[in-house]
C-alpha positions, -999 to 999 in steps of 0.1 A, spaced: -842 801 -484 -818 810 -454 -784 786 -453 -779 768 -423 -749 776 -405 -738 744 -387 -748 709 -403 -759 677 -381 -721 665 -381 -709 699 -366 -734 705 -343 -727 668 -328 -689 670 -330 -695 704 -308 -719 688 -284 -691 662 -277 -662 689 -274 -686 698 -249 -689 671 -230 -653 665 -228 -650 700 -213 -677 697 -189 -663 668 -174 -628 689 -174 -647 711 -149 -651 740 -170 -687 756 -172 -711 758 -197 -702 796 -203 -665 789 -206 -680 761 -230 -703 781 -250 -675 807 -254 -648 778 -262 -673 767 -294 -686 804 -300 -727 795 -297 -749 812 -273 -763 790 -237 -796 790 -260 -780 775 -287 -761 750 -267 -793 739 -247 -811 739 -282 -789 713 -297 -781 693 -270 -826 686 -268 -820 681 -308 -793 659 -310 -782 652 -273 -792 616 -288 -771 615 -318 -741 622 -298 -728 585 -300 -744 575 -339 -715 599 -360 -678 588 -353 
């Protein structure tokens, strides 16, 4: 079975640096590049979890 390479936790604590920076100003490519995950991965997890993003603290 392939390993994972970001658990729930990560993924949400990402999403939220991103947030952050987007209401910085910055872009989502300047984003994307800031946390090292493609636009596709970014969009992917913030449909998955976009929810979540206030549950972990």
């Amino acid at each position: 079975m392939k390993r994972k390479r970001h658990g729930a936790e990560e993924i949400v604590r990402k999403l939220r640096d991103a947030e952050v920076a987007q209401s910085e100003g910055k872009t989502i490519t300047q984003i994307c590049k800031q946390l090292e995950i493609s636009e596709q991965t970014y969009h992917r997890w913030k449909k998955q979890y976009g929810g979540l993003l206030y549950c972990f603290s």
